[in-house]
SETOR-973903 format. One line per field, with one value per residue (C-alpha): residue number from 1; residue in one letter; y, x, z. Coordinates in steps of 0.5 Angstrom, whole numbers. Each point is the difference from the previous one (the first is absolute). Example, Ala and Ser with C-alpha at 12.3 -4.5 7.8 and 13.67 -1.06 7.14 Angstrom:
<nodes>
i	1; 2 $
aa	a; s $
north	-9; 7 $
east	25; 2 $
up	16; -2 $
</nodes>
This chain:
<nodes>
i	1; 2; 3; 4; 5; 6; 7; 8; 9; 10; 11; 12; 13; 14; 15; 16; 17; 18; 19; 20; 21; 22; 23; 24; 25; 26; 27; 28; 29; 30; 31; 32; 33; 34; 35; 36; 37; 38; 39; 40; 41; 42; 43; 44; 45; 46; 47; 48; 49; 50; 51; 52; 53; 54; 55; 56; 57; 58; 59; 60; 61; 62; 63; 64; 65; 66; 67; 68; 69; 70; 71; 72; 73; 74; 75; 76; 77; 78; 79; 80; 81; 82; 83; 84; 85; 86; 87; 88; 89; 90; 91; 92; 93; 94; 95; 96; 97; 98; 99; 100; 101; 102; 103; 104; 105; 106; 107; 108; 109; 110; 111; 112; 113; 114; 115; 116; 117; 118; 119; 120; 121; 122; 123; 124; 125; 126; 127; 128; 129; 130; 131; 132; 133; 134; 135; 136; 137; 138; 139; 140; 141; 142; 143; 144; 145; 146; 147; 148; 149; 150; 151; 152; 153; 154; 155; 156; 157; 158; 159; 160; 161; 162; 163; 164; 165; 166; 167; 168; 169; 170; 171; 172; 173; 174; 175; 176; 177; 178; 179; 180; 181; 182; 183; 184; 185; 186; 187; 188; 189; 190; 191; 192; 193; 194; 195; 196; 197; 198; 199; 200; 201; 202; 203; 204; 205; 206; 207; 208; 209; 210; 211; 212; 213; 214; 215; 216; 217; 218; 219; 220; 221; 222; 223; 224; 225; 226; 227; 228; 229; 230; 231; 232; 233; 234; 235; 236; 237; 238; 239; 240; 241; 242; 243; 244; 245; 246; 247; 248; 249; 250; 251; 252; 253; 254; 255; 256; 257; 258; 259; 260; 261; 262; 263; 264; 265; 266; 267; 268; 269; 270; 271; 272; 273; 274; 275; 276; 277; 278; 279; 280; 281; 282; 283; 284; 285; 286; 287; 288; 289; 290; 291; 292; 293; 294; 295; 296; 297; 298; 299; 300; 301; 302; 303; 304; 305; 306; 307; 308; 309; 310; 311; 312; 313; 314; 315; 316; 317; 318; 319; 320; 321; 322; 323; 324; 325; 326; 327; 328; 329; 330; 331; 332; 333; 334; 335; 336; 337; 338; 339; 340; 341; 342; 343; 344; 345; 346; 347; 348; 349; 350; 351; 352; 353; 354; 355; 356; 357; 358; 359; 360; 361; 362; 363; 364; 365; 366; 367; 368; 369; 370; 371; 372; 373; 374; 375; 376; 377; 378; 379; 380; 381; 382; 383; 384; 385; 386; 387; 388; 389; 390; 391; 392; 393; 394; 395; 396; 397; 398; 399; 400; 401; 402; 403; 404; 405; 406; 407; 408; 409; 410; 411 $
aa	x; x; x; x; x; x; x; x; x; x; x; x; x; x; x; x; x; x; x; x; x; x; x; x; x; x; x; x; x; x; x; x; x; x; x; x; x; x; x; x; x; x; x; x; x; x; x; x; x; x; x; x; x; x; x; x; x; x; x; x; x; x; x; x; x; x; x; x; x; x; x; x; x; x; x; x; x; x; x; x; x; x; x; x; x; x; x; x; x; x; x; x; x; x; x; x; x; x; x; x; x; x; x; x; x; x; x; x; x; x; x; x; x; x; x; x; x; x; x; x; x; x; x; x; x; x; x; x; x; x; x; x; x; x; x; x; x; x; x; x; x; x; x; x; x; x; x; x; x; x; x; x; x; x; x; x; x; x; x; x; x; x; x; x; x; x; x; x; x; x; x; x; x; x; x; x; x; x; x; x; x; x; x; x; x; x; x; x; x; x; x; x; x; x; x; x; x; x; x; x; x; x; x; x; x; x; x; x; x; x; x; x; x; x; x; x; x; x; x; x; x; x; x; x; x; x; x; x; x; x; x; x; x; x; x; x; x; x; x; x; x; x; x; x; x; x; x; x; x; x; x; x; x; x; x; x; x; x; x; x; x; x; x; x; x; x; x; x; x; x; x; x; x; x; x; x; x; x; x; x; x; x; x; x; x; x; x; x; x; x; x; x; x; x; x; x; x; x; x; x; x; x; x; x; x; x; x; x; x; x; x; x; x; x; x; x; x; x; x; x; x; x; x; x; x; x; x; x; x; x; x; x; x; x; x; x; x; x; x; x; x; x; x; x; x; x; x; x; x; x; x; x; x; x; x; x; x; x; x; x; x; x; x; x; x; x; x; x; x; x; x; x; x; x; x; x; x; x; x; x; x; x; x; x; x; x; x; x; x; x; x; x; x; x; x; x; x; x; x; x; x; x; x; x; x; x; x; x; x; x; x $
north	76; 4; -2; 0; 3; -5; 6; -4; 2; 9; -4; -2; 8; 4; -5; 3; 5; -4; -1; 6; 4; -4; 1; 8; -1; -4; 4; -6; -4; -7; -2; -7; -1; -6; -2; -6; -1; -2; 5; 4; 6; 4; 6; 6; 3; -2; -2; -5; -3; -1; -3; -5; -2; -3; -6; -2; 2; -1; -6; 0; -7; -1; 8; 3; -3; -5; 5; 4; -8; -2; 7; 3; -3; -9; -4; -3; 5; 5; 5; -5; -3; 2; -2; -4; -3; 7; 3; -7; 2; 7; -1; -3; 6; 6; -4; -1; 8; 2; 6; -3; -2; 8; 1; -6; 1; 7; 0; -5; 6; 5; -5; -1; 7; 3; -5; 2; 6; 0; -4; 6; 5; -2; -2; 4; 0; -5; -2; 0; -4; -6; 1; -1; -6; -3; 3; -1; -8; -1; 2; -2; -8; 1; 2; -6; -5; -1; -1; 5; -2; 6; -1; -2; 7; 4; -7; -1; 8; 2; -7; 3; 6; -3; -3; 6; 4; -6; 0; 7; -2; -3; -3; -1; 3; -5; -6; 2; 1; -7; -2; 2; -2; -7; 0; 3; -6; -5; 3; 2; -7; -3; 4; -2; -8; 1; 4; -6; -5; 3; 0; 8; 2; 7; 3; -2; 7; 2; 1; -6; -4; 2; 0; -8; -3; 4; -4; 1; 2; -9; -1; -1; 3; 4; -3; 2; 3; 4; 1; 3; 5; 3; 1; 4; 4; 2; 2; 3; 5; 3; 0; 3; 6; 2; 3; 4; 3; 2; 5; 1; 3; 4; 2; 4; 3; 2; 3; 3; 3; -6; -2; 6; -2; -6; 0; 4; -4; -7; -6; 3; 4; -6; -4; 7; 0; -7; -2; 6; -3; -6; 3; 5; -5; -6; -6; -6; 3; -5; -6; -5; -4; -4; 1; -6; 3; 3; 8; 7; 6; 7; -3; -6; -7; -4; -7; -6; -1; 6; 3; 6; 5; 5; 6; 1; 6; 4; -2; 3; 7; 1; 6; -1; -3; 4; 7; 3; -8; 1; 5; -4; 3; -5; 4; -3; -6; 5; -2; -5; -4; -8; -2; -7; 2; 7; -2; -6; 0; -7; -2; 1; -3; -2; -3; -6; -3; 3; 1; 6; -2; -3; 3; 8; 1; -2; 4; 6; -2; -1; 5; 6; -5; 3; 7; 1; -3; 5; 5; 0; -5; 3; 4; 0; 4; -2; 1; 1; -5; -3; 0; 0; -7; -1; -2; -5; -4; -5; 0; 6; 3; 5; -1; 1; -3; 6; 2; 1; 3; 3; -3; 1; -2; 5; 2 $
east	-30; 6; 6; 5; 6; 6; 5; 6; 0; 1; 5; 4; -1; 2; 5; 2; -6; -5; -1; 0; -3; -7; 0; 1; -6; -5; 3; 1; 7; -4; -3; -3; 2; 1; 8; 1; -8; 2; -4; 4; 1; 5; 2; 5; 3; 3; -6; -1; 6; 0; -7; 3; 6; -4; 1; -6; -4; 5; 4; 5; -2; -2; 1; 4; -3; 5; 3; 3; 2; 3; 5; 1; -1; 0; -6; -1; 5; 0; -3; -7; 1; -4; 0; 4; 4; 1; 3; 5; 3; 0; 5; 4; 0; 1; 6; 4; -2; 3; 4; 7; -4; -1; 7; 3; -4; 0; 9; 0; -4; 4; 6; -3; -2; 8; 2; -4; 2; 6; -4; -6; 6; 1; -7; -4; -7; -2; -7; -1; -5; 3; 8; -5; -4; 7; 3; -4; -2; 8; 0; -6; 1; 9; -4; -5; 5; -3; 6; 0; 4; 3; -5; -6; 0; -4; -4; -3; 0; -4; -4; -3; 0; -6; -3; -2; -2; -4; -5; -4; 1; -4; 3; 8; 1; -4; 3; 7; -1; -3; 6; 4; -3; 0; 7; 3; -5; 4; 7; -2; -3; 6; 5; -5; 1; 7; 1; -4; 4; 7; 2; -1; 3; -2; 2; -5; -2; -2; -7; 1; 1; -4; -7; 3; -1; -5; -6; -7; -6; 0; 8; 1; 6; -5; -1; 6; -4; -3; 6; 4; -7; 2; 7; -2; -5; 6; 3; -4; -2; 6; 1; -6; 5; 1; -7; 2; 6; -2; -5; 6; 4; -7; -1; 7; -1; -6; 2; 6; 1; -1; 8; 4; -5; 1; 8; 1; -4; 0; -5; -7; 0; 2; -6; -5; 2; -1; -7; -2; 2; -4; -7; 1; 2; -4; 1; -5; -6; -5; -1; -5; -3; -7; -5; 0; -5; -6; -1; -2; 4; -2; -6; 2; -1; 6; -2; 5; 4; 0; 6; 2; 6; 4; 1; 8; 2; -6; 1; 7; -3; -6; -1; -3; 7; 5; -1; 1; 1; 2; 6; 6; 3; 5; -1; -7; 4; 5; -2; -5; -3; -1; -7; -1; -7; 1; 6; -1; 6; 1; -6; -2; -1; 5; 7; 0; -6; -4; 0; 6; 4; 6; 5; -1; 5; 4; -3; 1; 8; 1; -3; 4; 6; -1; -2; 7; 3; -4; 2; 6; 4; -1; -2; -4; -4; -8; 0; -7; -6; -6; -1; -7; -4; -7; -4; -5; 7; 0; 6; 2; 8; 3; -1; 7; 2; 4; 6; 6; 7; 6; 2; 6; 3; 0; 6 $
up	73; -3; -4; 1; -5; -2; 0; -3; -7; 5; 5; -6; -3; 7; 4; 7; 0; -3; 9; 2; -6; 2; 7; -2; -5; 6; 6; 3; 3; -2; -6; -3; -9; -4; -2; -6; 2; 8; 5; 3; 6; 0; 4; 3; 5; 7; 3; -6; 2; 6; -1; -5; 4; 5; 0; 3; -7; -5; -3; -6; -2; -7; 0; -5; -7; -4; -5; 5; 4; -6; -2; 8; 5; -1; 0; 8; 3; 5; 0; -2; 7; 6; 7; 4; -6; -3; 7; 0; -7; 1; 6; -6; -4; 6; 4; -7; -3; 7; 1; -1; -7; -2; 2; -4; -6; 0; 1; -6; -4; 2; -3; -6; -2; 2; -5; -6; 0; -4; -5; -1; 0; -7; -1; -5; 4; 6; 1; 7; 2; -5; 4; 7; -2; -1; 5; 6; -3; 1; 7; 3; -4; 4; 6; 0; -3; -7; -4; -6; -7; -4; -6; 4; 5; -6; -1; 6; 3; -7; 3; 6; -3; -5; 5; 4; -7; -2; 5; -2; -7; -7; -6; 0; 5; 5; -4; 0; 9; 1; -4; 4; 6; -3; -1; 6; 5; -5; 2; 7; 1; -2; 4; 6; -2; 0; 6; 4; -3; 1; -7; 1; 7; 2; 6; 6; 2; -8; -2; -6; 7; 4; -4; -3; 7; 2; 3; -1; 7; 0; 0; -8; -4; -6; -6; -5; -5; 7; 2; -7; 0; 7; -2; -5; 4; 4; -5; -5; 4; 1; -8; 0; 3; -6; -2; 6; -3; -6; 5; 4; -5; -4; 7; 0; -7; 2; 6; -1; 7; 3; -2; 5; 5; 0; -2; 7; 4; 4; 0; 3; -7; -4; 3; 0; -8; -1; 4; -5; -6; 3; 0; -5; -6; -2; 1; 4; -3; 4; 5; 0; 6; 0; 5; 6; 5; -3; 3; -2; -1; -3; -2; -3; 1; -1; -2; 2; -6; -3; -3; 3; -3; 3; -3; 2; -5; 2; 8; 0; -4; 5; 1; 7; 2; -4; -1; -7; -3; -7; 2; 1; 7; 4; 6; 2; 2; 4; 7; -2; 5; -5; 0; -3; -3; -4; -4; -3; -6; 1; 4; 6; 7; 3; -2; 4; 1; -6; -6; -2; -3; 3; -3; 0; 4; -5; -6; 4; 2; -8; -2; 5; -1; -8; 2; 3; -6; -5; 4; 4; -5; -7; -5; -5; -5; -2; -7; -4; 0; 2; 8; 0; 3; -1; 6; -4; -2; 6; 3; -4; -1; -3; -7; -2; 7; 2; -5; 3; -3; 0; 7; 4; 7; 4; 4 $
</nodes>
């Protein structure tokens, strides 16, 4: 009987390649390891994805392990849900992402972004990704009806912030996102409490309405604390936004060119350059699932319960499915027919009754939203320092966050 390796200790080393670099190694899309001591199977490629979207043969349920529960994604929330109830709180989510949702809140960036201009005009240096954490907190908590204080803005946009950089962390960095998961339920609760007893009135349509007397598959309100963790995963989501940005931004510097395409042309090239920054750059490293049905694939038996991860960084740099993978060339997306299994930045499946992510619409609005601000509304200058990020950081950024200065509204 063969062993099998706990590769825990080569995940935490090489990150988002950790993945891919086996399935290169064994010429092979699907492989059996050990992670924290649990069997697991992992894989790459579309017809991986395919396979691990089929609902028949995967769920959710006790899926993601509780560290990335407790910092990410809430414990008994979505995205550990499956079937019928699964379908049913997800038709909460896509009717309240909706289009009129990726114009308001995208509106409400563009507002705040014009607004800071006079200030950066007499700023030394802007950190970008700090200024668009803040930023598109502000105007996706506006759009959904959280109401923000002055002080508290920075608060509890650093708050979503740390919950997404704390789920691939150790030490501090872990500690500090389940602390500031712990304190966005209690404040999410609470608004959820006083929405429902009328000592919050928020406006009927609003998304802090909406998920408060929201009713489960049985006809029940959601328990407030559920309740409060679903709000957040509405808008931690779009915060995460800003991890996007700072690509952006490192995009156009180091593809210069790219800013006179863009400024003579209309919204496909927005969307071209954009979709591109999606798989080129880091983000959702993997997705994990346990098996429901017991099958073989590939010459690998799939027991039921397994845990099954998904290789999203290395899907989106196949070279079967993207040509010259490792080249940043926005035009791959020109014309590009949308396949919901070979571009998974986000997940993959289907918006409205899988497991994408509901609010990617609204990911992409944002992120061309601040494309046409970078280069249509000012001027800057990129000054020395480190833009590097390291691919075994999981979720990685610009080490310096992409530093600008010297701004000026353009004319």
């Amino acid at each position: 009987m063969s062993v099998i390796m706990d590769h825990t200790l080569a995940l935490g080393k090489e990150g988002y390649l950790f993945i891919g670099n086996r399935c290169d190694q064994l010429k092979t899309d699907v492989f059996e390891t050990k992670i924290l001591g649990e069997k697991a199977i992992c894989m790459y490629g579309e017809e991986a994805t395919k396979l691990f979207y089929d609902t028949n043969k995967f769920e959710r349920k006790n899926a993601a392990p509780k560290r990335i529960q407790k910092t990410l994604t809430g414990e008994n929330a979505i995205q550990g849900l499956d079937g019928a109830e699964h379908l049913h709180r997800k038709q909460l989510f896509t009717s309240i992402l909706d289009e009129s949702a990726k114009e308001a809140i995208a509106e409400n960036l563009m507002t705040l972004w014009m607004a800071s201009i006079d200030p950066w005009e007499q700023s030394e240096e802007i950190i970008l990704f700090d200024e668009a954490k803040e930023k598109i907190c502000e105007a996706a908590c506006q759009w959904a009806g959280v109401p923000l204080t002055i002080l508290g803005r920075r608060e509890k946009a650093d708050d979503f912030a740390a919950m997404v950089n704390g789920f691939g962390g150790v030490g501090p960095r872990h500690w500090k996102g389940r602390s500031a998961r712990t304190r966005t339920e209690e404040w999410m609760q609470g608004m959820i409490t006083d929405v429902r007893s009328g000592k919050l009135v928020v406006e009927e349509g609003a998304p802090l309405h909406a998920v408060a007397f929201h009713k489960d598959i049985n006809g029940f309100f959601l328990d407030e604390k559920i309740a409060g963790i679903e709000m957040i995963n509405i808008i931690r989501p779009i915060v995460a936004t800003s991890t996007y940005v700072a690509f952006l931004a490192l995009a156009l510097c180091e593809n210069p060119e790219w800013n006179e395409r863009l400024r003579e042309s209309g919204e496909e090239y927005y969307e071209m350059f954009v979709q591109e920054v999606r798989r080129f750059y880091p983000f959702t490293p993997f997705m994990a699932a346990r098996v429901k049905q017991e099958f073989t694939w590939k010459g690998q038996l799939f027991p039921v319960g397994t845990l099954v991860v998904l290789d999203v960084y290395g899907t989106n740099h196949d070279q079967r499915i993207w040509k010259d993978p490792l080249v940043f060339r926005p035009e791959r997306f020109e014309n590009w027919d949308f396949q919901e299994f070979e571009f998974i930045p986000q997940g993959g499946g289907s918006r409205e009754t899988g497991h994408r992510c509901p609010g990617e619409g609204v990911v992409v609005d944002l992120m061309k939203t601040t494309l046409d601000f970078l280069v249509n509304r000012i001027d800057y200058q990129v000054p020395a320092q480190d833009l590097s990020y390291s691919l075994s950081k999981i979720p990685t950024l610009p080490e310096s966050k992409f530093i600008i200065n010297k701004v000026t509204r353009k004319s």
